[in-house]
Phi, psi and omega in degrees: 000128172281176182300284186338315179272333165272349165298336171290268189329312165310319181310311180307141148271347139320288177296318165332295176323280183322280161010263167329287207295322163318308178312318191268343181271329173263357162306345193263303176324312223251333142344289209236031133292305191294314175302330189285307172323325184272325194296266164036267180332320187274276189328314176299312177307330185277028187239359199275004171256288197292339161296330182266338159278003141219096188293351188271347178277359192289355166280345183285329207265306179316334189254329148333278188312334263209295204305298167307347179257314181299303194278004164270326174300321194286318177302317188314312194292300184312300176276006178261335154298307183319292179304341190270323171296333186088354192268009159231160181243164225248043203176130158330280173299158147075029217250209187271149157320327192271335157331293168323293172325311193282312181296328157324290181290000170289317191263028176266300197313294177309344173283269174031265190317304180268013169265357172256339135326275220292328193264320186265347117359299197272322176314307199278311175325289160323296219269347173238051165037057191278329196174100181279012197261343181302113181259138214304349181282333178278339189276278209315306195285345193275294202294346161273327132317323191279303171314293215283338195280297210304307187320318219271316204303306189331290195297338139323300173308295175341300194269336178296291179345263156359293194279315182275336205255303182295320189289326170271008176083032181244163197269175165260322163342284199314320201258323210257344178268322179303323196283301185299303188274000134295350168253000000 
C-alpha cells in the first residue's frame, strides 16, 4: 500500500470506526493484562519459602505457565470462531455439541499435559543438578496440581471472557486471546 492509498484509506470514516474500536478493545487487554501480572507476581513472591526449599520446582513455574496460556489460547481461539460461525451461542446452557467438545478437550488436555511437564522438570532439574531431594513424583503431582487447579479457573475465565466480549460487540480474538496466553 502506498502513502498516498492510506491516506485515502484513512479518509474513510469506516477505518477510522474500525481503527478506534481496536484501540479500545486492546486498551481493555493490555489493562487487565498489567493487573493479572501483578496479582501473578505477588503469589509467586509469597511462594519463596517452598522454592528455596526445592529450587528444582522453579522450573515448573515458567513451563506450567507457558503451558495453561497455549491450551487457554487454543479455547480461546476455538470459541471465538464459533461464535463469529454462529456454530456455538453466547450462553451456559443449553449450547452446541462442539461448545461441549472444546471445553472437553481443554480439560483432556489440561490432565495430559503437566504429567510430561513434570516428568520433564525433574529430567532438567537431575541433569543440571538444581536439586536432588525432589522426587519425580513430586515434579509430577506439583505440575499437575498446578495444571488442573489453573485449567478449571482458565477455562471458566475463557468462556465468560469470550462470551461477555461477544455479546458486547468486541472481537475475542482482540481481547480475550491475548489476555489468556500471557497468563
Amino acid at each position: 500500500m502506498s502513502i498516498r492509498e492510506f491516506r485515502s484509506w484513512m479518509k474513510n470514516s469506516d477505518s477510522r470506526s474500525r481503527i478506534r474500536k481496536f484501540w479500545r478493545e486492546a486498551t481493555l487487554a493490555l489493562l487487565i493484562l498489567v493487573l493479572g501480572d501483578a496479582i501473578a507476581g505477588s503469589a509467586l513472591g509469597e511462594s519463596t519459602d517452598l522454592f528455596l526449599s526445592i529450587p528444582g520446582l522453579l522450573i515448573l513455574v515458567p513451563a506450567v505457565a507457558e503451558m495453561r496460556g497455549n491450551i487457554s489460547g487454543i479455547l480461546a481461539s476455538r470459541l471465538s470462531t464459533a461464535l463469529h460461525l454462529g456454530s456455538i451461542h453466547p450462553k451456559l446452557r443449553g449450547n452446541t455439541i462442539e461448545f461441549r467438545d472444546n471445553v472437553l478437550a481443554t480439560a483432556v488436555l489440561s490432565g495430559i499435559t503437566p504429567i510430561g511437564v513434570g516428568l520433564i522438570a525433574f529430567i532438567f532439574s537431575r541433569l543440571f543438578a538444581f536439586d536432588k531431594s525432589a522426587s519425580l513424583g513430586v515434579f509430577i503431582l506439583v505440575a499437575f496440581s498446578a495444571g488442573v487447579i489453573s485449567a478449571a479457573l482458565q477455562t471458566i475465565i475463557t468462556i465468560l471472557f469470550a462470551f461477555v466480549t461477544y455479546k458486547r460487540g468486541l472481537d475475542p480474538d482482540t481481547v480475550v486471546f491475548p489476555i489468556l496466553v500471557f497468563y
